[in-house]
Each structure stands twice: as C-alpha cells, then as structure tokens.
BALOBA-1460 file (C-alpha; in Angstrom, 3 decimals):
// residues 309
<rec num="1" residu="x" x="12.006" y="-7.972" z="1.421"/>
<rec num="2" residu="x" x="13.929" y="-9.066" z="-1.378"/>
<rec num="3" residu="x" x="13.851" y="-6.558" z="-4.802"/>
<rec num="4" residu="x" x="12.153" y="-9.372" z="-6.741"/>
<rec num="5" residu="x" x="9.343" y="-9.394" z="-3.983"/>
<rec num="6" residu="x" x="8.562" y="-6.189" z="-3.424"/>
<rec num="7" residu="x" x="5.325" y="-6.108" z="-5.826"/>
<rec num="8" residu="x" x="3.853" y="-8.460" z="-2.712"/>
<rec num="9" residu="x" x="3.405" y="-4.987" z="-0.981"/>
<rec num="10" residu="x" x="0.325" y="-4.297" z="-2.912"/>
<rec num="11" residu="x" x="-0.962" y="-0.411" z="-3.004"/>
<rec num="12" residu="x" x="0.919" y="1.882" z="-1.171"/>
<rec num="13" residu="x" x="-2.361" y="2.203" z="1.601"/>
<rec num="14" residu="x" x="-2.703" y="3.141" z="5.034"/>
<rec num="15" residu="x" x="-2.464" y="0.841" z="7.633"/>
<rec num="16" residu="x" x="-0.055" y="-1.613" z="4.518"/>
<rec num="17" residu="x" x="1.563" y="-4.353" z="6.560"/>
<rec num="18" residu="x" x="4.767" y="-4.952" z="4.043"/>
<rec num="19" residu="x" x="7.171" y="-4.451" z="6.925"/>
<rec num="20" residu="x" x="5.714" y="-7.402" z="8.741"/>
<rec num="21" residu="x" x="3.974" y="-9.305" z="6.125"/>
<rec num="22" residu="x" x="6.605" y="-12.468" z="5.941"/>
<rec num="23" residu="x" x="5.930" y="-12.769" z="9.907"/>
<rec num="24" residu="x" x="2.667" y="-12.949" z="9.421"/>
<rec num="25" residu="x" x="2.233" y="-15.537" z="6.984"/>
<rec num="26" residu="x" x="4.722" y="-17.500" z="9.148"/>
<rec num="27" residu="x" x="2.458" y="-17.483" z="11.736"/>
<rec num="28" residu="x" x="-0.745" y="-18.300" z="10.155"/>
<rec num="29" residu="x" x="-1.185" y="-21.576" z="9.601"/>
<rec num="30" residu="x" x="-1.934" y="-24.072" z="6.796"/>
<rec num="31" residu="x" x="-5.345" y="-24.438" z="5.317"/>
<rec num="32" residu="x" x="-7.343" y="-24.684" z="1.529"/>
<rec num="33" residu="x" x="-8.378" y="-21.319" z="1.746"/>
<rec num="34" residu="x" x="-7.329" y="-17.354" z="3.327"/>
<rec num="35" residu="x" x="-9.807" y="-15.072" z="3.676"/>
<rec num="36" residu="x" x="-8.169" y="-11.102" z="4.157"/>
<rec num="37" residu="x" x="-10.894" y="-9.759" z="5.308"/>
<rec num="38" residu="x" x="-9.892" y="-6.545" z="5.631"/>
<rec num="39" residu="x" x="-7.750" y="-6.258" z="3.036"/>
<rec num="40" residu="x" x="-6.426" y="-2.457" z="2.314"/>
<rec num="41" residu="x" x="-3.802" y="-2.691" z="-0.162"/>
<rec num="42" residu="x" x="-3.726" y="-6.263" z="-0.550"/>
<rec num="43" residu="x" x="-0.528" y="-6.931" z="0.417"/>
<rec num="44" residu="x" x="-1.166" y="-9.884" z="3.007"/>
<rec num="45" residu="x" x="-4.020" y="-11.487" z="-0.332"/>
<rec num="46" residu="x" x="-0.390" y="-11.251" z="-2.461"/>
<rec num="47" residu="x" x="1.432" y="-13.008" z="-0.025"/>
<rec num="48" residu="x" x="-0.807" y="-15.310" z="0.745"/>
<rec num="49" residu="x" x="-1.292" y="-16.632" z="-2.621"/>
<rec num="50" residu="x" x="2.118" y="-16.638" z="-3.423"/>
<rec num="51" residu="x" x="2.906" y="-18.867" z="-0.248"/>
<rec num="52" residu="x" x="2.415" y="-21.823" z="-1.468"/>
<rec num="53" residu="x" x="0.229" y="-22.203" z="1.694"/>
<rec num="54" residu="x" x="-3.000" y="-21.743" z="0.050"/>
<rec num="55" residu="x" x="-5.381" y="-23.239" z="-2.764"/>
<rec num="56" residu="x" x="-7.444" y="-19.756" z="-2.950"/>
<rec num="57" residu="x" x="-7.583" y="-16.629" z="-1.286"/>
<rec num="58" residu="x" x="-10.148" y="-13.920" z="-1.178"/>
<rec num="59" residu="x" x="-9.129" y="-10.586" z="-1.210"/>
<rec num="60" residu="x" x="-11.690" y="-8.237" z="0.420"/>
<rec num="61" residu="x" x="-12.114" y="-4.702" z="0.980"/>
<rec num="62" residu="x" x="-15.266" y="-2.843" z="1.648"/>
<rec num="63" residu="x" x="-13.887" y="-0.017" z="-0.669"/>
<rec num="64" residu="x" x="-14.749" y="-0.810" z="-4.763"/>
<rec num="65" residu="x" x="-12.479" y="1.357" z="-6.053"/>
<rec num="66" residu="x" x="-9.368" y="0.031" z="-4.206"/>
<rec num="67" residu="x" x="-10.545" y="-3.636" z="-4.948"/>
<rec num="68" residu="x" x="-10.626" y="-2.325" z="-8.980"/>
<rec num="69" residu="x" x="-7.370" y="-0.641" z="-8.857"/>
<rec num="70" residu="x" x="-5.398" y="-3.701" z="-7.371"/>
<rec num="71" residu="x" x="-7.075" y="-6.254" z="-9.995"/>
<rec num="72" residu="x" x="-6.763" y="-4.023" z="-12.908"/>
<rec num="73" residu="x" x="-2.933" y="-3.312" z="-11.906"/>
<rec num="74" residu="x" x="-2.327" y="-7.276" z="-11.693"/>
<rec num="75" residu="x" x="-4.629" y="-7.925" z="-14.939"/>
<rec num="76" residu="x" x="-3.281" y="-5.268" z="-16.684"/>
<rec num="77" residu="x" x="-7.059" y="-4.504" z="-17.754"/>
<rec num="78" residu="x" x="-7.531" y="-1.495" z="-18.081"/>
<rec num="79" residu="x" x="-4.022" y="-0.416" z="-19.097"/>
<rec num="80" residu="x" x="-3.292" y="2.741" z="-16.370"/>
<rec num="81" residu="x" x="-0.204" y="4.668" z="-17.934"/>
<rec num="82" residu="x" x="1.539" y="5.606" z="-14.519"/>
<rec num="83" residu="x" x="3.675" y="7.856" z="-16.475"/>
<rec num="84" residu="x" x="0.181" y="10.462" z="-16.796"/>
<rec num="85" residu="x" x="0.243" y="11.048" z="-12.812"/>
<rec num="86" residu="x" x="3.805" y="11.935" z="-11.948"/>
<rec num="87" residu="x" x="3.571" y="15.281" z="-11.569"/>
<rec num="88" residu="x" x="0.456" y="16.312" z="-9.942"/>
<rec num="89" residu="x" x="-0.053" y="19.765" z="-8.213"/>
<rec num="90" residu="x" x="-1.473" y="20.615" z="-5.075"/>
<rec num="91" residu="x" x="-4.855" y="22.357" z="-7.176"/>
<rec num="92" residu="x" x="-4.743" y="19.030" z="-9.131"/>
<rec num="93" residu="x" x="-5.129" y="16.502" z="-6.175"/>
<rec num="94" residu="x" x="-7.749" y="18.675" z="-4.511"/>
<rec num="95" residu="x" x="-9.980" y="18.833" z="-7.710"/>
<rec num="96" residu="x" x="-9.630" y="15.057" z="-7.869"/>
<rec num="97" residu="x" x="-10.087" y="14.401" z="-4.451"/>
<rec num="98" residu="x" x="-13.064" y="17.144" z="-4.276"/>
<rec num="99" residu="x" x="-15.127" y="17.306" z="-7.581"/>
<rec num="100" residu="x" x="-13.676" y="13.824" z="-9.804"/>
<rec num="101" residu="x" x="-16.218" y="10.710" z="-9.500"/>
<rec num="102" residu="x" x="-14.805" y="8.077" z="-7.511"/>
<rec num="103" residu="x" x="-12.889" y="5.437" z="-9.955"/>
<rec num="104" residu="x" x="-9.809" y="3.484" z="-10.317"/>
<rec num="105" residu="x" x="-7.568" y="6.454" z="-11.413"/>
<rec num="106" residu="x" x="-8.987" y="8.709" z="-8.371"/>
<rec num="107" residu="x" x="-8.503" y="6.149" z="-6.332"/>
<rec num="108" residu="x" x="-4.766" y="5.718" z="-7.725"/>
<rec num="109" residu="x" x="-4.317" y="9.740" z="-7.390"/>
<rec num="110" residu="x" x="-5.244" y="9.852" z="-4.305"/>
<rec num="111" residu="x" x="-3.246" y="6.911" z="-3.073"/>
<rec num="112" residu="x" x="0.075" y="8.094" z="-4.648"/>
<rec num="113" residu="x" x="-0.157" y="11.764" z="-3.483"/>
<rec num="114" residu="x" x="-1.825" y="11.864" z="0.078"/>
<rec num="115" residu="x" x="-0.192" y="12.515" z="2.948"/>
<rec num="116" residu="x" x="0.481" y="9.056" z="4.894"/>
<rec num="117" residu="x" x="-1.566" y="7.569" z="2.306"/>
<rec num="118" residu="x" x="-4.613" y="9.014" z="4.210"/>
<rec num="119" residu="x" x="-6.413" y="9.724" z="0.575"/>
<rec num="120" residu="x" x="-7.401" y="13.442" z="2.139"/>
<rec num="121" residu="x" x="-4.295" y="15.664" z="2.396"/>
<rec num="122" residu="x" x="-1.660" y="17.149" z="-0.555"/>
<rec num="123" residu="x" x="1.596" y="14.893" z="-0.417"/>
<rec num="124" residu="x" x="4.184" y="17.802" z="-0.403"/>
<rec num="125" residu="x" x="4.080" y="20.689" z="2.166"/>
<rec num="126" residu="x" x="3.899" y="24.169" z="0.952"/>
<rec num="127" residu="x" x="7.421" y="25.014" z="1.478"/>
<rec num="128" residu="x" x="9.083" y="22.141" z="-1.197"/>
<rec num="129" residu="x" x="6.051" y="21.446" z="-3.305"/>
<rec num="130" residu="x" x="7.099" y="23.866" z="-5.413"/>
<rec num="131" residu="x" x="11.000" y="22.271" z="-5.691"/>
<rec num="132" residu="x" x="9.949" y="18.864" z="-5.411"/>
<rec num="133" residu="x" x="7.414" y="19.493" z="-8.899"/>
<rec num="134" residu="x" x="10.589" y="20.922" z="-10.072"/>
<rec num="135" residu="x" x="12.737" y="18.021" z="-10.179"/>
<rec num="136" residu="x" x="9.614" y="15.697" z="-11.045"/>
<rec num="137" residu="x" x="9.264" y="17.579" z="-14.786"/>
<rec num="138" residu="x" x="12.439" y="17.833" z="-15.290"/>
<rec num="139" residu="x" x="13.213" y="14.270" z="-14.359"/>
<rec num="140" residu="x" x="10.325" y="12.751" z="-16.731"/>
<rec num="141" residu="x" x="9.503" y="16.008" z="-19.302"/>
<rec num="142" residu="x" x="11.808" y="18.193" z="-19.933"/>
<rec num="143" residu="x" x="11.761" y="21.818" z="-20.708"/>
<rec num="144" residu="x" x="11.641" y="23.916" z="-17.173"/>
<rec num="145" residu="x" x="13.841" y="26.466" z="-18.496"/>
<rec num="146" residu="x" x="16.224" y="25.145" z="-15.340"/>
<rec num="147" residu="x" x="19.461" y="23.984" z="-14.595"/>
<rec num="148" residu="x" x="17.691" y="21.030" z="-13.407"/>
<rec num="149" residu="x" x="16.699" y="20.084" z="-17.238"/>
<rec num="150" residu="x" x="19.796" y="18.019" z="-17.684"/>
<rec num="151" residu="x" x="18.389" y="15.306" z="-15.335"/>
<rec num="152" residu="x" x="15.929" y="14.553" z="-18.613"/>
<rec num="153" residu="x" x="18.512" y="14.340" z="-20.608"/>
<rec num="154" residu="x" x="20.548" y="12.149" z="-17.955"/>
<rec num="155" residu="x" x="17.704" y="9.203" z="-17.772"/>
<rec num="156" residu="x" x="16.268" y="9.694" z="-21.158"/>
<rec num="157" residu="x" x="16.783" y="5.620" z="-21.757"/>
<rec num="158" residu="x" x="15.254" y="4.743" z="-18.738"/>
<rec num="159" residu="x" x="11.899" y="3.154" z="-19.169"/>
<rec num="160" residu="x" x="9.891" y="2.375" z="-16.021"/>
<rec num="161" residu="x" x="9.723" y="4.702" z="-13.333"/>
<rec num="162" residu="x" x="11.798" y="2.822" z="-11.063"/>
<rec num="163" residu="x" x="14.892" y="3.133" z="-13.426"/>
<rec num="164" residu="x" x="14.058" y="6.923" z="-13.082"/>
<rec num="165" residu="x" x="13.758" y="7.211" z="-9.736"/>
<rec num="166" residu="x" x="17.223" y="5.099" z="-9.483"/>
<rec num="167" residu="x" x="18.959" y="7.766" z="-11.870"/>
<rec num="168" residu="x" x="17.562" y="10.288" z="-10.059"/>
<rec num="169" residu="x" x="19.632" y="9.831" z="-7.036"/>
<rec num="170" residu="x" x="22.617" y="9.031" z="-8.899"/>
<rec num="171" residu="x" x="22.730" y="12.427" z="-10.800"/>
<rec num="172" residu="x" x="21.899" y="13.571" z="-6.890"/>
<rec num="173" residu="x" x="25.160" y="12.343" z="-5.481"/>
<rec num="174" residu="x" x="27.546" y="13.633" z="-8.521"/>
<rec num="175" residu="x" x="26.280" y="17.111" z="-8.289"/>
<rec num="176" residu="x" x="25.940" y="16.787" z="-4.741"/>
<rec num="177" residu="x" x="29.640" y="15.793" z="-4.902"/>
<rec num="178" residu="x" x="30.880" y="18.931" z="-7.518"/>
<rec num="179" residu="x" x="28.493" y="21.590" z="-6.777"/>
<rec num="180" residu="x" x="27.704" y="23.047" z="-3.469"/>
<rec num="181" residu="x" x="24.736" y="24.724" z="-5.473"/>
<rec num="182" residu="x" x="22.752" y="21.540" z="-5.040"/>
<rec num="183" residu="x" x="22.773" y="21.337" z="-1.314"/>
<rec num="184" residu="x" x="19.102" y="21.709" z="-1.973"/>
<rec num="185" residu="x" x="19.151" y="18.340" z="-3.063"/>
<rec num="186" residu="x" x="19.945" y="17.243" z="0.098"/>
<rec num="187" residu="x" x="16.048" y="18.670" z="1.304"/>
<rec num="188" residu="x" x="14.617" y="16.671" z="-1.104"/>
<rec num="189" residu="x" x="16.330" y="13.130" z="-1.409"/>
<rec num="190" residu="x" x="13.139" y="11.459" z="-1.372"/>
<rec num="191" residu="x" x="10.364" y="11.959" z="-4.311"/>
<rec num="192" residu="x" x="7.618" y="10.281" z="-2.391"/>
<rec num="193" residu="x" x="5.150" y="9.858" z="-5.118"/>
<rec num="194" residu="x" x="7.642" y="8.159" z="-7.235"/>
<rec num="195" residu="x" x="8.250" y="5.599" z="-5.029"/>
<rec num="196" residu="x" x="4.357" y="5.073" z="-4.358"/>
<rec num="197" residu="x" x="3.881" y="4.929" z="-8.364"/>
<rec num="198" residu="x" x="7.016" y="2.722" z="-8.682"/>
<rec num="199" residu="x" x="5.491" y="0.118" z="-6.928"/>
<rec num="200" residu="x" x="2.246" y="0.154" z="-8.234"/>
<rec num="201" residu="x" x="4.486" y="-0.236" z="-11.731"/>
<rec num="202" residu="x" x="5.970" y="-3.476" z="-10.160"/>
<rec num="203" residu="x" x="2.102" y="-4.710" z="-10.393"/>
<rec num="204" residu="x" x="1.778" y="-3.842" z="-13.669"/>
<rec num="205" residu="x" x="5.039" y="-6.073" z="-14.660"/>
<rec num="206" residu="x" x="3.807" y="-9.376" z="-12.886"/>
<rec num="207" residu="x" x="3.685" y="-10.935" z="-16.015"/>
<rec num="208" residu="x" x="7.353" y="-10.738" z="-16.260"/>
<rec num="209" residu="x" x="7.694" y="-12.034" z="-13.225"/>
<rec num="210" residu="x" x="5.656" y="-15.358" z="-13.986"/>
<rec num="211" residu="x" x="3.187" y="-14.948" z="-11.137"/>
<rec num="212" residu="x" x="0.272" y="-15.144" z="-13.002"/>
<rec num="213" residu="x" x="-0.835" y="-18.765" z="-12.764"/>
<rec num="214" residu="x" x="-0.608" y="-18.150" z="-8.961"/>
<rec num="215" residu="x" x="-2.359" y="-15.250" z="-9.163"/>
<rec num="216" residu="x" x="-5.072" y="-16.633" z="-10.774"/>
<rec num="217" residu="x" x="-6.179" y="-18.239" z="-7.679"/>
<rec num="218" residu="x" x="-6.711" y="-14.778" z="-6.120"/>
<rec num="219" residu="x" x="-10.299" y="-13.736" z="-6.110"/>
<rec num="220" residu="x" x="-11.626" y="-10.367" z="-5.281"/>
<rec num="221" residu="x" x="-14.307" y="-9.269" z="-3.365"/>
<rec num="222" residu="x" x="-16.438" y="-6.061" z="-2.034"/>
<rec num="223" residu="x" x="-18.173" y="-6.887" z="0.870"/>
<rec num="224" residu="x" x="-19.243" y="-5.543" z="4.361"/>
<rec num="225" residu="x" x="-17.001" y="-8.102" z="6.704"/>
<rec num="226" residu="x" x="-20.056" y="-9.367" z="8.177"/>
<rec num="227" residu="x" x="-21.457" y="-10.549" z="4.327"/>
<rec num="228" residu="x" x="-18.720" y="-12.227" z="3.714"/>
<rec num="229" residu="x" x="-19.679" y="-16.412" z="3.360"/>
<rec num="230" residu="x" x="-16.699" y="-18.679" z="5.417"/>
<rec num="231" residu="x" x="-16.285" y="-22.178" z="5.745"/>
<rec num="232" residu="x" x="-15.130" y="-23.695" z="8.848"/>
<rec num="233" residu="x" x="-11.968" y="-24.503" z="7.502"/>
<rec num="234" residu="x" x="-10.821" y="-21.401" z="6.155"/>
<rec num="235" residu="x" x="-8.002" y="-19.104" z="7.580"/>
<rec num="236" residu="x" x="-9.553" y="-15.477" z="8.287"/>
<rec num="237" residu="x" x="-7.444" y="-13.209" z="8.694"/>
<rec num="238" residu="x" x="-8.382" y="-9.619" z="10.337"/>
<rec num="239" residu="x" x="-6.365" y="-6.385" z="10.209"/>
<rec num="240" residu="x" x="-9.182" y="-3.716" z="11.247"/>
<rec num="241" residu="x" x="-8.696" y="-0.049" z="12.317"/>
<rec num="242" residu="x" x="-6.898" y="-0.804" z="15.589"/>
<rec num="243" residu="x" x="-8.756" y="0.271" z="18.915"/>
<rec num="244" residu="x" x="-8.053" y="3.923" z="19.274"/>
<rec num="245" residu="x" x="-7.928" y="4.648" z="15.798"/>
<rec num="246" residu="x" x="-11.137" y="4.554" z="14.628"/>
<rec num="247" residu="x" x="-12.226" y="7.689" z="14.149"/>
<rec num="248" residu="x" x="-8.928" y="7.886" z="11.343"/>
<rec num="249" residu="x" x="-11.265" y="5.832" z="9.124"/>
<rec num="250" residu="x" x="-15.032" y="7.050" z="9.486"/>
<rec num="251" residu="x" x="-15.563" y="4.981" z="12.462"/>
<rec num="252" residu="x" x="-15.726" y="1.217" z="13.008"/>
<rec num="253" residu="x" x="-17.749" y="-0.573" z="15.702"/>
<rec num="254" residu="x" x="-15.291" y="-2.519" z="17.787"/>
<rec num="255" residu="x" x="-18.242" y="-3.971" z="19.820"/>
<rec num="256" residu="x" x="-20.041" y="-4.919" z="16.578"/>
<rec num="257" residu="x" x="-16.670" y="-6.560" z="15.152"/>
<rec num="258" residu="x" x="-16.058" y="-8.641" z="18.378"/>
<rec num="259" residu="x" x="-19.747" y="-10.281" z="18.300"/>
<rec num="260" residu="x" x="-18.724" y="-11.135" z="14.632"/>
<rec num="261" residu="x" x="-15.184" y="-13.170" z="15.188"/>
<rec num="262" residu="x" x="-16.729" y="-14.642" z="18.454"/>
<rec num="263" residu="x" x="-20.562" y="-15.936" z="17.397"/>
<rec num="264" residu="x" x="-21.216" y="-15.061" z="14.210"/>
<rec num="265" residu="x" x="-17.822" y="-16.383" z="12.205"/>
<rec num="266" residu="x" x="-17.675" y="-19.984" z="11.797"/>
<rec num="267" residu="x" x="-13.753" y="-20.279" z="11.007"/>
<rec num="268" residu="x" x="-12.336" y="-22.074" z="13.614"/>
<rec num="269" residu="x" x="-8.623" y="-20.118" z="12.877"/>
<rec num="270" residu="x" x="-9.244" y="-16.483" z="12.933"/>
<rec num="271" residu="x" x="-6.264" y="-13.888" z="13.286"/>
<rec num="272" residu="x" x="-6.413" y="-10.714" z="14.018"/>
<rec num="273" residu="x" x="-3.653" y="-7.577" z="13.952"/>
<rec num="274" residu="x" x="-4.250" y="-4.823" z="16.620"/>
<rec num="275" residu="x" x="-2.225" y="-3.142" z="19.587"/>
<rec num="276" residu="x" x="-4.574" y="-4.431" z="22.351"/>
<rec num="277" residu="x" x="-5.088" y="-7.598" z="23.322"/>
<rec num="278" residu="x" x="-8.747" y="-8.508" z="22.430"/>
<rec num="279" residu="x" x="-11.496" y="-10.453" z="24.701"/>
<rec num="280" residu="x" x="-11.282" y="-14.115" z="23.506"/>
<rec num="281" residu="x" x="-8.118" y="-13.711" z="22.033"/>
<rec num="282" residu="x" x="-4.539" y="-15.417" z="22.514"/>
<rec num="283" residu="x" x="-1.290" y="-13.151" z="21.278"/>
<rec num="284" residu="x" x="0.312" y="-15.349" z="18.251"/>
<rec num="285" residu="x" x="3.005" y="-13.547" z="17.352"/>
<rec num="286" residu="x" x="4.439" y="-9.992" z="18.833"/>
<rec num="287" residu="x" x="6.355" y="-7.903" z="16.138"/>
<rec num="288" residu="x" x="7.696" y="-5.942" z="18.433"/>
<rec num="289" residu="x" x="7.282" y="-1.756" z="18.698"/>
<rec num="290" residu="x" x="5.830" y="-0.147" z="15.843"/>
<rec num="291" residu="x" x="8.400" y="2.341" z="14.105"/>
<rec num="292" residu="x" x="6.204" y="5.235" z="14.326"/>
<rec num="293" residu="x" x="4.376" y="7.104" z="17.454"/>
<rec num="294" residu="x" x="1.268" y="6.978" z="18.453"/>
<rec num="295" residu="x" x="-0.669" y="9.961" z="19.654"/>
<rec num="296" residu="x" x="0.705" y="9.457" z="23.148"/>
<rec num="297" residu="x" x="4.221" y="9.786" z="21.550"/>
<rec num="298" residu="x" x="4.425" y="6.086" z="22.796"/>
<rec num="299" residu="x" x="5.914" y="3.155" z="21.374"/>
<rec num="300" residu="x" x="3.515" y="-0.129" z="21.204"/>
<rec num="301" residu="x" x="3.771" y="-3.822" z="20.356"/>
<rec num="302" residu="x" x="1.910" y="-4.632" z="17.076"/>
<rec num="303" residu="x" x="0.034" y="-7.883" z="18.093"/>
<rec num="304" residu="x" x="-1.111" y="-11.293" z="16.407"/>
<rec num="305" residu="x" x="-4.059" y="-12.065" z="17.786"/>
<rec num="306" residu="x" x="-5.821" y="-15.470" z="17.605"/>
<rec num="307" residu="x" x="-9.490" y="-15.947" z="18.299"/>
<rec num="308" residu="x" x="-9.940" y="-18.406" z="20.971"/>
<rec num="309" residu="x" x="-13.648" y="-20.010" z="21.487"/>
C-alpha cells in the first residue's frame, strides 16, 4: 500500500485486513451500496468508499466505542490530541483498561497499547518496557536526565508523530553507526505504539488529503449483525471471528451466523473472510497462507467466501 493510502487501514484492530484489503475489494463486485458488517477497524468501510465502486457504505461494528473513535478521527470532532497518549505505562493502561468508563479515548488507549491489539494485555514486556518508555520521553518530552535526551533536541521541528517516529530511526542508525554503546538500540528498533498512533494521525489529516467529499458517503452504524436492514442489491460483506477463534472474542455463534447469511439475509452477493470453507459457500478469492501461526503452529489459506443459495 502506497504512503498516500495508508490512512485506508483504519484503527490499528485485531483481526485489520490492510494486508489484503486491495484483493478484496477486487474481488467484490459492483453494486449502489457495501454493507461491512463486521467492521473492526474499518479498514475494508475506507476502502470501499474510496473505490469508486460504491454510492454508500455502512460501516458497522457491534462495539460503540470503536464506531465513535473511527468517525471522530475522520470528522475531526472531538479533536483527540494523539500527542497526550505516547507514553503510557504499564500501571497506566491497566487503570484504563480496569477502572476508566468505556469511551473514545479508552477505546484509543487500549487500541494503541495492547498486545496484538487484543485491548486486554500491556504492549511492552517487562524486560524493555522500561527502555522502550525511555526513548518514548525523550523522543517527544525531553528532560530524562539521559544520554538519550538529545533525540528531543534532534526532532524538535518535527510536527506529527510520523515525522518523529521517522527521525527516530535515523538518529538510530548514526549512533548505531559511531557508538557501540547503542547496540541496545538494536533491541528496540520498533516503538510499536508509535506506529499504532501514527496511523490513527493519518485519520486525523484526511482533510489534507481531500477525501472528505468521499467520505461523506460513509455512514456509521452500531448494530447486532442480525439488526442490520439490507436490500437485495447491496454487497455484504462478512469478516467474523473465524471458526476456531471464537472464544478470542467472547464467543460468537457460528451456527446462529450461518442461519443468518443463508435464510435470514436478503443480499443476493454476500462475502465472507474465514479459513474454512463454509456450508453454502463458493471460495472467491484465496490470499494465500496467513503470515502468522495458528495455534497448531500451522500455516492456512485466508479464504473469500461467497454465499451461494
């Protein structure tokens, strides 16, 4: 995905299908309106609208506070300063996650700091936390009474995160390159946060990027799939917890889901994004292995599934 595209990858969320998203929208067909019915961090809604492919498209996730967060990133309304959550500690994120109301800027915490983008566990493992803090003031505040202080100084005219996060790494490779001192550097080449709040910041600077009018045919939504009201000629598009995985997100009724797409759904083109091949379905599109291992340390094909009646 080209630079200028990347703020199509919506939240950084579990499950986000960036890496495959142009495939996907290659497959799907034509049609007035896409429904993303399942929508996560909105990154198949972005494409979708910004396709050309589509009058409308409804972006839906059962989740409120996810739905807020992605529409008041895009609107700009409210104004989140991303520069307030770059440095959060462990004790932080756990009082957030545990004893914070659920809102837009837990939701964002959460999000930028969990491990895998699973919204439950700290980021940062207990043996760089510590460092990794350590080079995230210095890089954005100032004043840790360490060597590492001159990287404020270094990016001090940088004004987004992502300019940061780019000056970061190239003070990295000159001290890396002068001073053996810094082979710690080499443990902690990637600030993970900062490149989850980076592209939440490329949402924030759509304007710039003269999306908007596009964008304005995106509608949100916060519905249980089953609520949701379809024409017959919409495109509904599915990417559910796979089978397998349910029990990563609270449980999901496969059974319940199937009865839905097959007799309860009107759409005549539905698509669906699992591992296993479905009943009633036909594969679309294979992607190939998925980078990352499943439980059974094997590889699988990440299906495109269309519903067949």
């Amino acid at each position: 995905m080209k630079a200028k595209d990347k703020w199509k990858r919506g939240l950084p969320y579990v499950g986000n299908k960036g890496q495959k998203v142009e495939q996907i929208m290659e497959a799907l067909p034509n049609g007035k309106r896409f429904i993303d019915v399942f929508g996560g961090g909105g990154c198949v809604s972005l494409t979708a609208i910004s396709s050309g492919k589509y009058e409308e498209a409804i972006y839906n996730d059962q989740k409120k506070t996810v739905v807020e967060l992605l529409k008041a990133l895009i609107n700009d309304e409210p104004h989140l300063n991303l520069m307030d959550y770059v440095a959060l500690t462990r004790e932080q994120f756990i009082d957030w996650r545990d004893n914070q109301p659920d809102s837009i800027e837990r939701t964002l915490v959460l999000i930028a700091y969990s491990f895998s983008n699973n919204q439950k566990g700290y980021l940062w493992s207990r043996k760089n936390e510590e460092e990794k803090l350590l080079l995230t003031r210095a890089l954005f505040y100032g004043n840790t009474g360490t060597e590492f202080d001159q990287l404020y100084n270094y990016s001090l005219n940088a004004n987004t995160i992502s300019e940061k996060y780019r000056l970061f790494h190239k003070w990295r490779r000159e001290q890396m390159n002068i001073n053996s001192r810094y082979d710690l550097l080499q443990q902690l080449e990637r600030l993970q946060q900062l490149q989850r709040l980076q592209q939440l910041q490329r949402l924030q600077q759509l304007q710039q990027l003269q999306q908007l009018e596009r964008l304005q045919r995106l509608q949100y939504s916060v519905n249980d799939y089953r609520e949701l009201v379809i024409d017959t000629d919409d495109v509904v598009y599915c990417d559910p917890p796979y089978v397998g995985t349910q029990h990563d997100y609270g449980g999901f009724d496969h059974k319940a889901f199937e009865n839905w797409y097959l007799h309860e759904c009107p759409a005549k083109e539905i698509y669906i994004s699992e591992y296993t091949k479905l009943p009633h379905t036909e594969v679309a599109f294979n992607f190939g292995k998925k980078l990352s291992l499943t439980a059974t340390g094997k590889r699988r094909d990440e299906l495109l599934l269309r519903v067949v009646h």
